[in-house]
TORKOL-4160 file (C-alpha; in steps of 0.2 Angstrom, whole numbers, padded with zeros to 4 digits, m for minus):
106
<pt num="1" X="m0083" Y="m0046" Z="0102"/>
<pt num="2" X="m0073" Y="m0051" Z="0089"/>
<pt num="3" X="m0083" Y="m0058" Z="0074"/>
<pt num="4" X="m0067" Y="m0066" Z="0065"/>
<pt num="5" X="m0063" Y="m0076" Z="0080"/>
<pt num="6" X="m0078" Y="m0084" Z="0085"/>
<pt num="7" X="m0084" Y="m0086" Z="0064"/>
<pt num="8" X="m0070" Y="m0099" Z="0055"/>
<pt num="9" X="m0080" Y="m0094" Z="0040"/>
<pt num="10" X="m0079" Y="m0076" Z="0041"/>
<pt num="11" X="m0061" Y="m0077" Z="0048"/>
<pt num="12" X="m0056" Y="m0089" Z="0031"/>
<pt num="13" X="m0065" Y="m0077" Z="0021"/>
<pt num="14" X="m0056" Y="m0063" Z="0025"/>
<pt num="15" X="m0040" Y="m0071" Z="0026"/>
<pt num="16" X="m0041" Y="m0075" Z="0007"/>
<pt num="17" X="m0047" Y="m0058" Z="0002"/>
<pt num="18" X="m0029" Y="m0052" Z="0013"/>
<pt num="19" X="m0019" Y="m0064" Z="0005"/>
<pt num="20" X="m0027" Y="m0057" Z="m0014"/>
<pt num="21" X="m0023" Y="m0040" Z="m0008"/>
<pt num="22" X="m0006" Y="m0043" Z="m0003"/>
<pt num="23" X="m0003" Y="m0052" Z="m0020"/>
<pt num="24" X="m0010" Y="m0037" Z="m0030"/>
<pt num="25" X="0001" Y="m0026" Z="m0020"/>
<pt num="26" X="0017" Y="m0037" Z="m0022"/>
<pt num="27" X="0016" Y="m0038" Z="m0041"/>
<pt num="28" X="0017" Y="m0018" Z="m0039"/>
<pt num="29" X="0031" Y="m0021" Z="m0028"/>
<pt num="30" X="0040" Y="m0033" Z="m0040"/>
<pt num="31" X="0036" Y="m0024" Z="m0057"/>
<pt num="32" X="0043" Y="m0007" Z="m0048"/>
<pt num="33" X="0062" Y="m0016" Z="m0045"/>
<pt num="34" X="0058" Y="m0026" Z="m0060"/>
<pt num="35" X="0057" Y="m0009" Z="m0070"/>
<pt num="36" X="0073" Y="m0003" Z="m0058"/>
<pt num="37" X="0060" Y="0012" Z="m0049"/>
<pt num="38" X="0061" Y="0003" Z="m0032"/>
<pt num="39" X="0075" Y="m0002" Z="m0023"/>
<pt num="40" X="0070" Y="m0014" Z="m0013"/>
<pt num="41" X="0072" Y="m0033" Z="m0010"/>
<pt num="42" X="0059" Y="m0041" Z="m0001"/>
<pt num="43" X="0041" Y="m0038" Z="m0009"/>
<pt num="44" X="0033" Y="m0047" Z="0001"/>
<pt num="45" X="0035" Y="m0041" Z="0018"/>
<pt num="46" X="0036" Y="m0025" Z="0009"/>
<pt num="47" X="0018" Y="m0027" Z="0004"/>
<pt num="48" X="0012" Y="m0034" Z="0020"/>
<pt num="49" X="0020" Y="m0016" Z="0028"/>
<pt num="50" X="0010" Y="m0007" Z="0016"/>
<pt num="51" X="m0008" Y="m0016" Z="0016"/>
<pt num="52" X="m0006" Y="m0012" Z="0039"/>
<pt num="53" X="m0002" Y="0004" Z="0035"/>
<pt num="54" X="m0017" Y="0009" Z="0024"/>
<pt num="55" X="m0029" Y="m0003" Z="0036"/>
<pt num="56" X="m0019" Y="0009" Z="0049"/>
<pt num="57" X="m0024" Y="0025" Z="0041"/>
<pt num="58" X="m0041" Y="0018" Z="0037"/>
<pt num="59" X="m0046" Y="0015" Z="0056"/>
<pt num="60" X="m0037" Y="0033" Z="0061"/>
<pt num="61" X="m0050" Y="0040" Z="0048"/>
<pt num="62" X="m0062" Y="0034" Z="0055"/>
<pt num="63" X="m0059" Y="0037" Z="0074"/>
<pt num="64" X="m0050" Y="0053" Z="0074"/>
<pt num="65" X="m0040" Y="0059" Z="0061"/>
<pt num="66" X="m0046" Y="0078" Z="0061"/>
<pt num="67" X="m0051" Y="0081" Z="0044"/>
<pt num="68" X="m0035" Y="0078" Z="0037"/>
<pt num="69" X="m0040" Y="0075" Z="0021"/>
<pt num="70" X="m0018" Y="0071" Z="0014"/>
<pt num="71" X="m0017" Y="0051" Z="0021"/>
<pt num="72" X="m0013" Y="0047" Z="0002"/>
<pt num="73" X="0000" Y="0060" Z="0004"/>
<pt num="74" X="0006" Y="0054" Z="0021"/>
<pt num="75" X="0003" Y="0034" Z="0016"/>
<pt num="76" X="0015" Y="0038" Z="m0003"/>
<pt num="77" X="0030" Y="0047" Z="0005"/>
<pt num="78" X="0030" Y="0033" Z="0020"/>
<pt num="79" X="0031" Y="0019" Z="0001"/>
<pt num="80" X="0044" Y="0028" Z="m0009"/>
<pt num="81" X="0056" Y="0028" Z="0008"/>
<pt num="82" X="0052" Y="0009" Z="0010"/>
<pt num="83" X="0053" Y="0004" Z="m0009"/>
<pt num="84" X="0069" Y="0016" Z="m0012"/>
<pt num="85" X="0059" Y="0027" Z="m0024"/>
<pt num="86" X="0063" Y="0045" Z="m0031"/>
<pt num="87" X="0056" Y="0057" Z="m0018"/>
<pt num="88" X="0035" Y="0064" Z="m0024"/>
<pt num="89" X="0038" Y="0048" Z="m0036"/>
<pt num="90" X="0022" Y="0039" Z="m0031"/>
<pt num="91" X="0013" Y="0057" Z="m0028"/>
<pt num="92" X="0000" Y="0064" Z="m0041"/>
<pt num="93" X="0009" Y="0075" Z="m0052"/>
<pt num="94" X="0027" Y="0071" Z="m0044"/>
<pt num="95" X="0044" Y="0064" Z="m0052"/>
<pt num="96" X="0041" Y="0058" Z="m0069"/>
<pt num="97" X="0043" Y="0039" Z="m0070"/>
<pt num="98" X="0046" Y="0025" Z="m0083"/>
<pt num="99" X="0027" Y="0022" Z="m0083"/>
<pt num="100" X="0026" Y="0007" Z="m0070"/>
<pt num="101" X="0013" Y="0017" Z="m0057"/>
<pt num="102" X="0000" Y="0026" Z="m0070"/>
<pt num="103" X="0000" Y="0045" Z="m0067"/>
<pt num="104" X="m0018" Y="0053" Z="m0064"/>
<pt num="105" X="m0017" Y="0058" Z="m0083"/>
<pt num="106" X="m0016" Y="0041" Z="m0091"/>
């Protein structure tokens, strides 16, 4: 059964909380080459890659993933080859940036 397909409600609802997430993620996207820290030119299918790939990692997570407990790890070094960004840039503690993704410490 497939809730979302049968319920036009819950189907809409979810679509607008999707289209507010892959905003949020696109402003990321945009103020990174904006800031000249991504290399990339087309932040929105770049967000739409990212939001199935963390849904992605969330399902693994919950079906099977072996107590892997690095998907941040897995999820920001898959980002920074997408976006063009310096290699551990996007990891805690990694290449120091111009301040655009906060670090753990700010």
């Amino acid at each position: 059964m497939d809730p979302g397909r049968r319920n036009e409600a819950l189907a809409a609802c979810v679509r607008e909380q999707m289209d507010a997430w892959q905003a949020v993620v696109q402003r990321v996207v945009e103020a990174g080459i904006d800031a000249g820290e991504f290399d990339t030119f087309d932040a929105p299918s770049v967000a739409w890659q990212i939001l199935g790939m963390v849904d992605g990692l969330n399902a693994q997570a919950l079906v099977r993933w072996d107590g892997v407990s690095d998907r941040g790890t897995h999820l920001a070094r898959a980002v920074e080859g997408m976006v063009g960004a310096a290699r551990g840039s996007l990891l805690p503690g990694g290449v120091q940036h111009t301040g655009m993704i906060p670090s753990p410490d700010s």
